[in-house]
Each structure stands twice: as structure tokens, then as C-alpha cells.
PDBQT receptor file of N, H, CA, C and O in Angstrom, charges set to zero:
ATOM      1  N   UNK A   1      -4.002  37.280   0.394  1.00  0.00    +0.000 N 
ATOM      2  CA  UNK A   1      -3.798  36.044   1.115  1.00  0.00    +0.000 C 
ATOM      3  C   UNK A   1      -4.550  34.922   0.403  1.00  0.00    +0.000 C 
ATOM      4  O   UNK A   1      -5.726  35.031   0.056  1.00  0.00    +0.000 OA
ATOM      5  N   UNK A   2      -3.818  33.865   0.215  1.00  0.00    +0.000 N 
ATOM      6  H   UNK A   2      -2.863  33.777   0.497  1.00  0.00    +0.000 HD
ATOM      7  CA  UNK A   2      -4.850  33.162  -0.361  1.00  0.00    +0.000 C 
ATOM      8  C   UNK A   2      -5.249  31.922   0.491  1.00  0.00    +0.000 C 
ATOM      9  O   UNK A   2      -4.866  31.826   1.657  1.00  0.00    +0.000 OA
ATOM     10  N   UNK A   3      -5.945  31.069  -0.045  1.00  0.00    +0.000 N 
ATOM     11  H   UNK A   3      -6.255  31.148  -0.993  1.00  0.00    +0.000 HD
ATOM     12  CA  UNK A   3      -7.012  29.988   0.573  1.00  0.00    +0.000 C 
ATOM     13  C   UNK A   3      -6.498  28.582   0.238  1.00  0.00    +0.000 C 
ATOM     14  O   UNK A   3      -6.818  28.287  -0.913  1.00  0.00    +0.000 OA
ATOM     15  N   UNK A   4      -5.669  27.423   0.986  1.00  0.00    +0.000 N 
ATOM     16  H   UNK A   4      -5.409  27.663   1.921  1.00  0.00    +0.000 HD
ATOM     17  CA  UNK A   4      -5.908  26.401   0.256  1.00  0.00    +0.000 C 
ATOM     18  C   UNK A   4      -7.121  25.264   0.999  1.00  0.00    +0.000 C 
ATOM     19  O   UNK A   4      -7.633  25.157   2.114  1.00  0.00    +0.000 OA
ATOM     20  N   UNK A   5      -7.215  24.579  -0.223  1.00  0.00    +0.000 N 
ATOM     21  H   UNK A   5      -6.800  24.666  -1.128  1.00  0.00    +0.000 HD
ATOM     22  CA  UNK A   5      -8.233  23.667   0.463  1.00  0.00    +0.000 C 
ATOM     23  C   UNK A   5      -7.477  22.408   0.915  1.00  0.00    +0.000 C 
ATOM     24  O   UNK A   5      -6.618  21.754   0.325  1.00  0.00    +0.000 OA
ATOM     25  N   UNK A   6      -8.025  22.253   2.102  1.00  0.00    +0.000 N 
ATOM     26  H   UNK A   6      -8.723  22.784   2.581  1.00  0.00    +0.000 HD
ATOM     27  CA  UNK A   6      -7.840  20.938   3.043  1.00  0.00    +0.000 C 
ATOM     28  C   UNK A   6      -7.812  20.073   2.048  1.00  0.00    +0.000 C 
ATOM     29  O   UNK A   6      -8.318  20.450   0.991  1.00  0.00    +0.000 OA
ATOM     30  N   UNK A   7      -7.225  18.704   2.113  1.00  0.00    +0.000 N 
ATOM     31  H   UNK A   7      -6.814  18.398   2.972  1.00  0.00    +0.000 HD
ATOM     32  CA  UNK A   7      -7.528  16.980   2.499  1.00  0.00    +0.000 C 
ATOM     33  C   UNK A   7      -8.445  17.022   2.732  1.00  0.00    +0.000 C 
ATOM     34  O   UNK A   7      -9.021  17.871   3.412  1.00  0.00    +0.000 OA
ATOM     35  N   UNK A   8      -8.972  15.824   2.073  1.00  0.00    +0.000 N 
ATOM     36  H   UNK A   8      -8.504  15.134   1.520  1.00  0.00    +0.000 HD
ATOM     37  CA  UNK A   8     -10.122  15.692   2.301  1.00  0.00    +0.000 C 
ATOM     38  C   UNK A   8     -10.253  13.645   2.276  1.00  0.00    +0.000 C 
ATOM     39  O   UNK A   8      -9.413  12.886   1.792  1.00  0.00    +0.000 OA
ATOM     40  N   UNK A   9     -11.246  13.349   2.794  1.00  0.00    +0.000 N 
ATOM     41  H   UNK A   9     -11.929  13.965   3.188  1.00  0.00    +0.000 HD
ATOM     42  CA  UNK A   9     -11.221  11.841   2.820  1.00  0.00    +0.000 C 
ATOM     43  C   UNK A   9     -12.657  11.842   2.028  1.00  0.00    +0.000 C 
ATOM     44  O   UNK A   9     -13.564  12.615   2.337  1.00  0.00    +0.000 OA
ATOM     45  N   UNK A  10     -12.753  10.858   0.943  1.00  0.00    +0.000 N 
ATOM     46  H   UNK A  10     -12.015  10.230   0.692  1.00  0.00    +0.000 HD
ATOM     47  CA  UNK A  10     -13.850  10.406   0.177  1.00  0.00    +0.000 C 
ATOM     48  C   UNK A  10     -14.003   8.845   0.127  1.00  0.00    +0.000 C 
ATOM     49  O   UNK A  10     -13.354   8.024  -0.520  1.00  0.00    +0.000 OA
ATOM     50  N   UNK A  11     -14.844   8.709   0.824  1.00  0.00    +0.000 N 
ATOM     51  H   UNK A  11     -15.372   9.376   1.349  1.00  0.00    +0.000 HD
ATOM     52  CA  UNK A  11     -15.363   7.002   1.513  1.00  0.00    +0.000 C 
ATOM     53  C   UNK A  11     -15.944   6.370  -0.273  1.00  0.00    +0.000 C 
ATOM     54  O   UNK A  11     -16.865   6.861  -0.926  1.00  0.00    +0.000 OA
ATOM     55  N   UNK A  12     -15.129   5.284  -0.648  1.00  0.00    +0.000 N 
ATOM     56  H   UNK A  12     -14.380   4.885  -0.118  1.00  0.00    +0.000 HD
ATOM     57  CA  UNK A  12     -15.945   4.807  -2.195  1.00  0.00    +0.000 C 
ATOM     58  C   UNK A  12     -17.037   3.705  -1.372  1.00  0.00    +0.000 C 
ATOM     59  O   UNK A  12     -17.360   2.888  -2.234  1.00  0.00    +0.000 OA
ATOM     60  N   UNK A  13     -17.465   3.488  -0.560  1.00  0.00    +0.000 N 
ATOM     61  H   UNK A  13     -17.202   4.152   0.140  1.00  0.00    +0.000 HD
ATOM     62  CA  UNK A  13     -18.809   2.795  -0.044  1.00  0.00    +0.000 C 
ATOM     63  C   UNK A  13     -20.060   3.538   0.211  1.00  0.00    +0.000 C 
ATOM     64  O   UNK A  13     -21.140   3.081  -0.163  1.00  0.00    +0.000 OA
ATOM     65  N   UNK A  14     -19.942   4.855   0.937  1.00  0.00    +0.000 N 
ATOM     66  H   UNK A  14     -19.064   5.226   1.241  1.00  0.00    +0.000 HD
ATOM     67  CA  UNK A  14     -21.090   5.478   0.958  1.00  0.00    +0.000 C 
ATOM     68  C   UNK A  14     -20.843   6.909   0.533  1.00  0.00    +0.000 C 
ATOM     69  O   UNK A  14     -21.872   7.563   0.703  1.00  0.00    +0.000 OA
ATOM     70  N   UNK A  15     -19.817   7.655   0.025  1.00  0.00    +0.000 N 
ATOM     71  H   UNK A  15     -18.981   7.124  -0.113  1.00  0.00    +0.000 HD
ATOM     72  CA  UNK A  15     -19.514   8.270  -0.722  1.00  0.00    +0.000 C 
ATOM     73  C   UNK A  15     -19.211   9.765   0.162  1.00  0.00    +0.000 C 
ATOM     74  O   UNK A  15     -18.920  10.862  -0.314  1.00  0.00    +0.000 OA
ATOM     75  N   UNK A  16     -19.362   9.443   1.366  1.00  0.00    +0.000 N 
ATOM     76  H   UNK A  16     -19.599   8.552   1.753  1.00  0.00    +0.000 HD
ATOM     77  CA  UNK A  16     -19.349  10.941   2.011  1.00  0.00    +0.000 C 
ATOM     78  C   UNK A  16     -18.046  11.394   2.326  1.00  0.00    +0.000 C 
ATOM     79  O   UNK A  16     -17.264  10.705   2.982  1.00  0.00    +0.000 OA
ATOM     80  N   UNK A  17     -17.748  12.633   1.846  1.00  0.00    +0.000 N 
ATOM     81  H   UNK A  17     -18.383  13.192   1.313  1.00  0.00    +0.000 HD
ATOM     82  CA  UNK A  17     -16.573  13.402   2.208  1.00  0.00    +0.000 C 
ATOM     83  C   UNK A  17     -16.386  14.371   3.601  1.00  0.00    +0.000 C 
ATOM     84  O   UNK A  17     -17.020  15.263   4.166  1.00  0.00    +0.000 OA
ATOM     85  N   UNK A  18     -14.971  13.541   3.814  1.00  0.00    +0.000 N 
ATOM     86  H   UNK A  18     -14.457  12.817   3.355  1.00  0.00    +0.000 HD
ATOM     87  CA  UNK A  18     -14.635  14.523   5.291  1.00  0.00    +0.000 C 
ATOM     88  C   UNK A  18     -13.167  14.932   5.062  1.00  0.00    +0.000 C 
ATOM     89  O   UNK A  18     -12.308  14.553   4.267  1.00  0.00    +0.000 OA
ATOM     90  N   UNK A  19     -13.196  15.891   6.101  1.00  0.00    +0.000 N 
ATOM     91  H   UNK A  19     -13.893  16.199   6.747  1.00  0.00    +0.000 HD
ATOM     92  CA  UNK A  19     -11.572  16.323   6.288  1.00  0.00    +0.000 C 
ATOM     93  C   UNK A  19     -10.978  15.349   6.612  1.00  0.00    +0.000 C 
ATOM     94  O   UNK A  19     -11.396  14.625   7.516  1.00  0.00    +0.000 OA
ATOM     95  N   UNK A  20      -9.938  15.121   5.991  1.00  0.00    +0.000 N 
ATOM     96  H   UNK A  20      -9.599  15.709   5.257  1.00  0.00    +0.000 HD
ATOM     97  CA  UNK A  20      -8.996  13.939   6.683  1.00  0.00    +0.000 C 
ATOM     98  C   UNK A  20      -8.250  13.861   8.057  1.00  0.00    +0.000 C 
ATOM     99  O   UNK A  20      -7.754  12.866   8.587  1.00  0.00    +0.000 OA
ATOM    100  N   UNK A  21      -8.303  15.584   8.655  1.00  0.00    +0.000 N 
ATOM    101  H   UNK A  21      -8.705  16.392   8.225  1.00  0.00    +0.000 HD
ATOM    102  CA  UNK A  21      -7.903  15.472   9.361  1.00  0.00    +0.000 C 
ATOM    103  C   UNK A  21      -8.647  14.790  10.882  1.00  0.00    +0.000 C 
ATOM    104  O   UNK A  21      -8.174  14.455  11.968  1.00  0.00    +0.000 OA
ATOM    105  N   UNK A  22     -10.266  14.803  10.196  1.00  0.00    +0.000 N 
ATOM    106  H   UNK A  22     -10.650  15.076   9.314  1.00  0.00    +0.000 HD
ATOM    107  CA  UNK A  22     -11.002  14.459  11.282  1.00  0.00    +0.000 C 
ATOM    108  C   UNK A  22     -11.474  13.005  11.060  1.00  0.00    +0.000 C 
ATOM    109  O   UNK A  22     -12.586  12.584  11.376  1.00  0.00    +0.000 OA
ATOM    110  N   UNK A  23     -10.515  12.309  10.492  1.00  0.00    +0.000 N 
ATOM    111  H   UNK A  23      -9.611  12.651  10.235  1.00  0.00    +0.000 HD
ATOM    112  CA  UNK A  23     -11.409  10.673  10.008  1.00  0.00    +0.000 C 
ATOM    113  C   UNK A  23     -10.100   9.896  10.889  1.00  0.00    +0.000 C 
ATOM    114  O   UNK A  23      -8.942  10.277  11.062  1.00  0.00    +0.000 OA
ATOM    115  N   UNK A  24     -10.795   8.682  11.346  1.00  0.00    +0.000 N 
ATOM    116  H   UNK A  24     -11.735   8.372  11.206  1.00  0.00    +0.000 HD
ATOM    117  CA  UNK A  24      -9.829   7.892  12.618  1.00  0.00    +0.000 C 
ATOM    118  C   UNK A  24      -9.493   6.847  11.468  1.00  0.00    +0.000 C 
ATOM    119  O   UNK A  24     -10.118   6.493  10.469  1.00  0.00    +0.000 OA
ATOM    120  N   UNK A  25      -8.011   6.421  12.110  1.00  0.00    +0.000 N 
ATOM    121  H   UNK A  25      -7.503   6.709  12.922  1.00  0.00    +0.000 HD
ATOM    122  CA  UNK A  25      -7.458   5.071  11.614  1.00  0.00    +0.000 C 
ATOM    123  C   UNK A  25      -6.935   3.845  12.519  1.00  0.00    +0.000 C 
ATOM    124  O   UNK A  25      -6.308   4.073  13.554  1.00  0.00    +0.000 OA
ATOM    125  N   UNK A  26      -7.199   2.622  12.115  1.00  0.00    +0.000 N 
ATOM    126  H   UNK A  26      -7.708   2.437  11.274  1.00  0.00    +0.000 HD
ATOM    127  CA  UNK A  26      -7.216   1.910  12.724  1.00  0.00    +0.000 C 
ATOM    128  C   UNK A  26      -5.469   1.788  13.476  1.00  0.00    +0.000 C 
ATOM    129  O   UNK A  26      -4.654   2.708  13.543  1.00  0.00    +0.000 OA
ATOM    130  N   UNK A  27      -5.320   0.595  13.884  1.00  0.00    +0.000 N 
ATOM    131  H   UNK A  27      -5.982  -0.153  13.830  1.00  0.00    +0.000 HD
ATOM    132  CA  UNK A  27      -3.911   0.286  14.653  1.00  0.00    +0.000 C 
ATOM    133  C   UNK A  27      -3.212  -0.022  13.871  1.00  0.00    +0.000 C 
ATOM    134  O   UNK A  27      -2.157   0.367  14.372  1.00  0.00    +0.000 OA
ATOM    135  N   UNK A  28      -2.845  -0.635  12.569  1.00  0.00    +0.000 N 
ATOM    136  H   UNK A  28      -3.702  -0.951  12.162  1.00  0.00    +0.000 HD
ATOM    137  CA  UNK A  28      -2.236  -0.675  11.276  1.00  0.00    +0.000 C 
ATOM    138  C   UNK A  28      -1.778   1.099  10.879  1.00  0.00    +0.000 C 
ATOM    139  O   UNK A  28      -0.687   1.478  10.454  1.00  0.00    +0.000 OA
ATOM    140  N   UNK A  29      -3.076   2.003  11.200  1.00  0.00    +0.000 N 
ATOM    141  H   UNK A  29      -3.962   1.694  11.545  1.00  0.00    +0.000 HD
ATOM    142  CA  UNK A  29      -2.852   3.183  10.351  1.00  0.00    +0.000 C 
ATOM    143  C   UNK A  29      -3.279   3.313   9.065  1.00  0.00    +0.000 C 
ATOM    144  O   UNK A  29      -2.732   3.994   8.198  1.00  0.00    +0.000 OA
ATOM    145  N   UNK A  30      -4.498   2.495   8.924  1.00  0.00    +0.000 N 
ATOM    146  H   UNK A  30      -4.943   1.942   9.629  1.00  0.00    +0.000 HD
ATOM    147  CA  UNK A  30      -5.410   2.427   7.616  1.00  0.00    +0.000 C 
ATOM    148  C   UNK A  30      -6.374   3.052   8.139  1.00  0.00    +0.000 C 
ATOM    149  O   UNK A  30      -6.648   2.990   9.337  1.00  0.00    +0.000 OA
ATOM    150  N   UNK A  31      -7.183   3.927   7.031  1.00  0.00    +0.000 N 
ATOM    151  H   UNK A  31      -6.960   3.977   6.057  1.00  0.00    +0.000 HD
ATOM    152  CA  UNK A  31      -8.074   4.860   7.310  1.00  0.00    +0.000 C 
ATOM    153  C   UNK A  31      -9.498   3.991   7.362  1.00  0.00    +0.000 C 
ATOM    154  O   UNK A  31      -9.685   2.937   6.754  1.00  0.00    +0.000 OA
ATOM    155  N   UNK A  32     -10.388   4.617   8.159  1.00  0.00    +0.000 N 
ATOM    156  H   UNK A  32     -10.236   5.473   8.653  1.00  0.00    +0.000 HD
ATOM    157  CA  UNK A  32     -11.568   4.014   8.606  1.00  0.00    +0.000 C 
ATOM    158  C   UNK A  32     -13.010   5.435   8.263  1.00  0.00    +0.000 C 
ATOM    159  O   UNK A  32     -13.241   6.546   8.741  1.00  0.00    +0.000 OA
ATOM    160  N   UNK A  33     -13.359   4.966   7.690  1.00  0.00    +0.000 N 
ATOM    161  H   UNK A  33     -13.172   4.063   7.302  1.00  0.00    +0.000 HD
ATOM    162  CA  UNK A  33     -15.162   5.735   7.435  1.00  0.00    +0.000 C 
ATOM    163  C   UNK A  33     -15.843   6.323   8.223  1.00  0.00    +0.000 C 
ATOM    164  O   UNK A  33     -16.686   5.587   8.736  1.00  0.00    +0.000 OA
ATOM    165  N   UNK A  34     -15.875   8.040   8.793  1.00  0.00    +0.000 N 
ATOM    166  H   UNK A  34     -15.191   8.638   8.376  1.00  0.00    +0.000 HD
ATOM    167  CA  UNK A  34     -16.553   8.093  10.478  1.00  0.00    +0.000 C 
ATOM    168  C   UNK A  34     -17.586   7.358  10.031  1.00  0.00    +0.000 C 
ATOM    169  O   UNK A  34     -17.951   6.412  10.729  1.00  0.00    +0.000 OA
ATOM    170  N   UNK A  35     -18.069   7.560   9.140  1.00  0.00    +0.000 N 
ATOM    171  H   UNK A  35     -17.772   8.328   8.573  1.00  0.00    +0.000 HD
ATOM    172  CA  UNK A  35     -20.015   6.634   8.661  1.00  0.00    +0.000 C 
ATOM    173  C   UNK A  35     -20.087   5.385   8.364  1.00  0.00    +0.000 C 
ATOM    174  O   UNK A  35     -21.060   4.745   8.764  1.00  0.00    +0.000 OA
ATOM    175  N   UNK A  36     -19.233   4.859   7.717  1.00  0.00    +0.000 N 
ATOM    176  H   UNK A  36     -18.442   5.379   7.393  1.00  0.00    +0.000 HD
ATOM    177  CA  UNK A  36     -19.967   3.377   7.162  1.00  0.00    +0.000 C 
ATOM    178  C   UNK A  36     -19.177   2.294   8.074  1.00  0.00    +0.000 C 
ATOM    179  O   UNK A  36     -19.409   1.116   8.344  1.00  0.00    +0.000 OA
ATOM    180  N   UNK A  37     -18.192   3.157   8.418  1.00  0.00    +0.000 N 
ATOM    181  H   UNK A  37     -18.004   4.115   8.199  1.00  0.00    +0.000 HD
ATOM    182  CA  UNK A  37     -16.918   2.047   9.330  1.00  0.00    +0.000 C 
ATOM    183  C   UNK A  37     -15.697   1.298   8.110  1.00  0.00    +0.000 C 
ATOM    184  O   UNK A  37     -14.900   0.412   8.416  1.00  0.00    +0.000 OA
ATOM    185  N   UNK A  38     -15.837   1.967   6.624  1.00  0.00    +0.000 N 
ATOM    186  H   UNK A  38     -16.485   2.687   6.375  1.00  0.00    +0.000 HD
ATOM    187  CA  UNK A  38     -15.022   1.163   6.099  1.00  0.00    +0.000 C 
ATOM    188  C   UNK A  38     -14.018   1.502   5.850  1.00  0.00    +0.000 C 
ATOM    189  O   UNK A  38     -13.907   2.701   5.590  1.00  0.00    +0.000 OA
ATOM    190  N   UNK A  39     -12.644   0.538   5.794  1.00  0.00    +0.000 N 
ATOM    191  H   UNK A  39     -12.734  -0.436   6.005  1.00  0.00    +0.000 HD
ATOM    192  CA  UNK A  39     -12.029   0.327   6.159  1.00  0.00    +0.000 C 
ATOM    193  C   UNK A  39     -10.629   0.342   5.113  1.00  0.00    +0.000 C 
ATOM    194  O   UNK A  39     -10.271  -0.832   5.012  1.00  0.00    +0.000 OA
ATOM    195  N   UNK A  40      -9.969   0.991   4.529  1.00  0.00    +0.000 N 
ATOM    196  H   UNK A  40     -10.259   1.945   4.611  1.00  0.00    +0.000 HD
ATOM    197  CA  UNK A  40      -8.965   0.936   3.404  1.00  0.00    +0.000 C 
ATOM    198  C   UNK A  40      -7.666   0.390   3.814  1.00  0.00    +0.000 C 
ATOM    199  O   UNK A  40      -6.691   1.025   4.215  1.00  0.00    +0.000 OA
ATOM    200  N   UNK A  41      -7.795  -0.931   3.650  1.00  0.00    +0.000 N 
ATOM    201  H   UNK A  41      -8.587  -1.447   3.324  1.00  0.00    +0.000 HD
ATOM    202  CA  UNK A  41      -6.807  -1.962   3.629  1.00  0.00    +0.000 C 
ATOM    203  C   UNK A  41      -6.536  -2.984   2.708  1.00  0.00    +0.000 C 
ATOM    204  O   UNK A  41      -7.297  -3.709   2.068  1.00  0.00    +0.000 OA
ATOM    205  N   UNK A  42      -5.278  -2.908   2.759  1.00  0.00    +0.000 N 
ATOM    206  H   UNK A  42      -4.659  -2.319   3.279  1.00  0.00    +0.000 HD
ATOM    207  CA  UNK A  42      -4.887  -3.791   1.187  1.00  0.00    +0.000 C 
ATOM    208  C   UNK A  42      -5.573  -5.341   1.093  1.00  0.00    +0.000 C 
ATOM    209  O   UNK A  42      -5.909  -5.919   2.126  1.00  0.00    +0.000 OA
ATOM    210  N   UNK A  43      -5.702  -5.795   0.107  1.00  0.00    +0.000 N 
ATOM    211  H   UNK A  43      -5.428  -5.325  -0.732  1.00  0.00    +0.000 HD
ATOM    212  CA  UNK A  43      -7.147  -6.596  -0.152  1.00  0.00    +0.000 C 
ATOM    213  C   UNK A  43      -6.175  -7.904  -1.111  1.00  0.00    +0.000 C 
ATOM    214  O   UNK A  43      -5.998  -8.017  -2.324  1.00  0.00    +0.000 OA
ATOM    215  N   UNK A  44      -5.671  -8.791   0.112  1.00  0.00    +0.000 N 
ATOM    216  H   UNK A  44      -5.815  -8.699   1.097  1.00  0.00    +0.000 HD
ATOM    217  CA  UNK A  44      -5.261 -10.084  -0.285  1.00  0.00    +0.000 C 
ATOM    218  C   UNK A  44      -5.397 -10.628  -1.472  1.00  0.00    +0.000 C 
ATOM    219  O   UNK A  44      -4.371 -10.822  -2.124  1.00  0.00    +0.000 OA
ATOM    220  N   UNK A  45      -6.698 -11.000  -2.028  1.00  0.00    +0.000 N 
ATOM    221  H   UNK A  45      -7.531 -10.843  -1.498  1.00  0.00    +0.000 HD
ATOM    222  CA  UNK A  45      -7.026 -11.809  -2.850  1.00  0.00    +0.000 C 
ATOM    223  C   UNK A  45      -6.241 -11.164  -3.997  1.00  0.00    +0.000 C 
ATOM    224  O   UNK A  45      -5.497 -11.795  -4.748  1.00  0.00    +0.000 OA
ATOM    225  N   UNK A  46      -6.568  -9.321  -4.088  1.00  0.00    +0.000 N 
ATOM    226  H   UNK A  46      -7.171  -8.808  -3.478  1.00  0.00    +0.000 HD
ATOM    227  CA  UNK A  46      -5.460  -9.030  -5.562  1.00  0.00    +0.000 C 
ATOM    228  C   UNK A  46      -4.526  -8.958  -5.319  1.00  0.00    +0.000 C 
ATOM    229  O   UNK A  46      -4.056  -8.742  -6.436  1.00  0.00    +0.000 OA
ATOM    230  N   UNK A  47      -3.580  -8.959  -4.562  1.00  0.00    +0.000 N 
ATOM    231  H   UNK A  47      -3.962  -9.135  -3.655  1.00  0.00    +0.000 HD
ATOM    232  CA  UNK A  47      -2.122  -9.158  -4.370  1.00  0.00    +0.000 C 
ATOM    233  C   UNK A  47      -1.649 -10.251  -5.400  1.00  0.00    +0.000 C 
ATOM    234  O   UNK A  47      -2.103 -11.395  -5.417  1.00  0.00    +0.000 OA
ATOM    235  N   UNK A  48      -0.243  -9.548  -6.651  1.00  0.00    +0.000 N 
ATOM    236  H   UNK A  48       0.125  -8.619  -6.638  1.00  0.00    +0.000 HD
ATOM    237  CA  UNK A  48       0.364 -10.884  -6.979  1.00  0.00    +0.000 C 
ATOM    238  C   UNK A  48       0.695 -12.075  -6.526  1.00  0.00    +0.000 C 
ATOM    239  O   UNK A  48       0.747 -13.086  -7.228  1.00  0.00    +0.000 OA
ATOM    240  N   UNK A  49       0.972 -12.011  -5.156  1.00  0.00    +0.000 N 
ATOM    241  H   UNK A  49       0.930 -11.190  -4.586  1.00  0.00    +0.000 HD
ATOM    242  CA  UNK A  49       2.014 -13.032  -4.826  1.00  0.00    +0.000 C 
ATOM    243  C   UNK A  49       0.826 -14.037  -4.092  1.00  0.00    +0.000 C 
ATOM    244  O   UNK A  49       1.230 -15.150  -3.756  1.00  0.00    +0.000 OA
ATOM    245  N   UNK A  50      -0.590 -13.714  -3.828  1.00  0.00    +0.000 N 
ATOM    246  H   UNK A  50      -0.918 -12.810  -4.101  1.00  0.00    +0.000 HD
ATOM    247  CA  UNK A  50      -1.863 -14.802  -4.082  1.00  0.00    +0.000 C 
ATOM    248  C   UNK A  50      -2.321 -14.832  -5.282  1.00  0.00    +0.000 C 
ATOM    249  O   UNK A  50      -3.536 -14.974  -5.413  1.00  0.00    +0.000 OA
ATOM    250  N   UNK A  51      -1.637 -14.733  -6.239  1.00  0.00    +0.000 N 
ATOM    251  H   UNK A  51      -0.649 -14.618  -6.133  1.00  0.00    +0.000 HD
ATOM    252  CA  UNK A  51      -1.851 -15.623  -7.622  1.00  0.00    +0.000 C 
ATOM    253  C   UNK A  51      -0.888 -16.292  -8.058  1.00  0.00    +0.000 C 
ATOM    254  O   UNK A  51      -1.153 -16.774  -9.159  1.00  0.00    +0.000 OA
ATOM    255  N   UNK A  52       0.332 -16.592  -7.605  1.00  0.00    +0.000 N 
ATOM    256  H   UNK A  52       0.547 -16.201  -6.710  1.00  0.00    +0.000 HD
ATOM    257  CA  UNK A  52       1.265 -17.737  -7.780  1.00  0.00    +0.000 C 
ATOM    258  C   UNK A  52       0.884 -18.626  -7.136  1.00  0.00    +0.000 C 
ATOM    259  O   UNK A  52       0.306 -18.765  -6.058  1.00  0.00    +0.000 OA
ATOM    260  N   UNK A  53       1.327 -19.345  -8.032  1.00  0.00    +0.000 N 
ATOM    261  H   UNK A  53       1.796 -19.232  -8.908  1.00  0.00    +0.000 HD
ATOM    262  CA  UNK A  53       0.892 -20.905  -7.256  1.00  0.00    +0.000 C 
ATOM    263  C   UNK A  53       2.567 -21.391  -6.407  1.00  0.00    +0.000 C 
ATOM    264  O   UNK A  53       3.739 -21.222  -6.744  1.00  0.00    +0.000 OA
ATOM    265  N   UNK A  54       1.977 -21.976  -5.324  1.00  0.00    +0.000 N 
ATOM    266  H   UNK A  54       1.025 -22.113  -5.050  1.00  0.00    +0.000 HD
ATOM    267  CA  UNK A  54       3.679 -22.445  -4.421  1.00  0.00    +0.000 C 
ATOM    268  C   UNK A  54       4.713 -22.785  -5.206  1.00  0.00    +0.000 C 
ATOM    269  O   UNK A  54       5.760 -22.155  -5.057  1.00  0.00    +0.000 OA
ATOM    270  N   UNK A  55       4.657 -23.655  -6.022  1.00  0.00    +0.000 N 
ATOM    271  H   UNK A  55       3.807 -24.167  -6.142  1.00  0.00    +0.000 HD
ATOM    272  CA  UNK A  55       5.610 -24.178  -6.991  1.00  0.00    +0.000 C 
ATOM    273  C   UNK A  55       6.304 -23.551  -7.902  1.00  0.00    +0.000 C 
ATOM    274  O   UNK A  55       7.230 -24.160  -8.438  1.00  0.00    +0.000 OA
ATOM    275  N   UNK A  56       5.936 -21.851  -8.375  1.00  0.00    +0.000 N 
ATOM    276  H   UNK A  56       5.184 -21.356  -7.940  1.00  0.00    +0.000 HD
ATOM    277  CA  UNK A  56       6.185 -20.878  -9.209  1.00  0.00    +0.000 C 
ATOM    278  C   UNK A  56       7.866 -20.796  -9.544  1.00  0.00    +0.000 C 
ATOM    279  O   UNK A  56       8.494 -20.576 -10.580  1.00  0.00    +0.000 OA
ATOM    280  N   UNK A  57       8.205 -21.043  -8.344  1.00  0.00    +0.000 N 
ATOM    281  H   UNK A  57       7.694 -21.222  -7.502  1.00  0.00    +0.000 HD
ATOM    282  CA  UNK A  57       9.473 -20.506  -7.783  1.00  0.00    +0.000 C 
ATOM    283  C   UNK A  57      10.751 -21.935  -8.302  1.00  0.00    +0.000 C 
ATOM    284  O   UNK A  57      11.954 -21.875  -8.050  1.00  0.00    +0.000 OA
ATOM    285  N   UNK A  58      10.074 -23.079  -9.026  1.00  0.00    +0.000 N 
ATOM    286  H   UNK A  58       9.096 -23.127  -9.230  1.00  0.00    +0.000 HD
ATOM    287  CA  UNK A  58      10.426 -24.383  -8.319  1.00  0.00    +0.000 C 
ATOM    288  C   UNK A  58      11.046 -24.567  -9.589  1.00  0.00    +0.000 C 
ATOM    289  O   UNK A  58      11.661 -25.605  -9.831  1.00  0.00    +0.000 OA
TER     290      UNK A  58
């Protein structure tokens, strides 16, 4: 019989690993840190379409 290993969630803020099955996500459905509270959600500022300028299109 063999063994697989779980999912696992690895927080890049305070680095601690959990089962994923036991880590909560917010109302979006982005995963949240049981420890630090942080939060993996897509991060505006690098998004292409906030580095065009309005006029891009024009």
C-alpha cells in the first residue's frame, strides 16, 4: 500500500507549513495564513493593465 503526501500550504511571510486542507480562505476564496493572517491575493500594482496608461488604447 503506498503513502501519498498531502497538500500542503507554505505561508512566504512567516514560512510555516500546513495542510491545506486545514488553512481558511477568505470570501473571494483566497487562501489566508492560520499564523500571520496573510493573505494570497492578486496584487494590483503588478497587473499589466495598471501599467498602461488610459490613452494606450487611443
Amino acid at each position: 500500500m503506498s503513502t501519498e503526501k498531502a497538500a500542503t500550504f507554505d505561508c512566504p511571510e512567516c514560512d510555516v507549513s500546513a495542510p491545506s486542507t486545514s488553512v481558511p480562505y477568505d470570501s473571494l476564496g483566497y487562501v489566508v495564513c492560520p499564523v500571520c493572517g496573510y493573505a494570497a491575493t492578486p496584487n494590483a500594482e503588478d497587473s499589466p493593465v495598471a501599467e498602461r496608461s488610459p490613452s494606450a488604447g487611443d
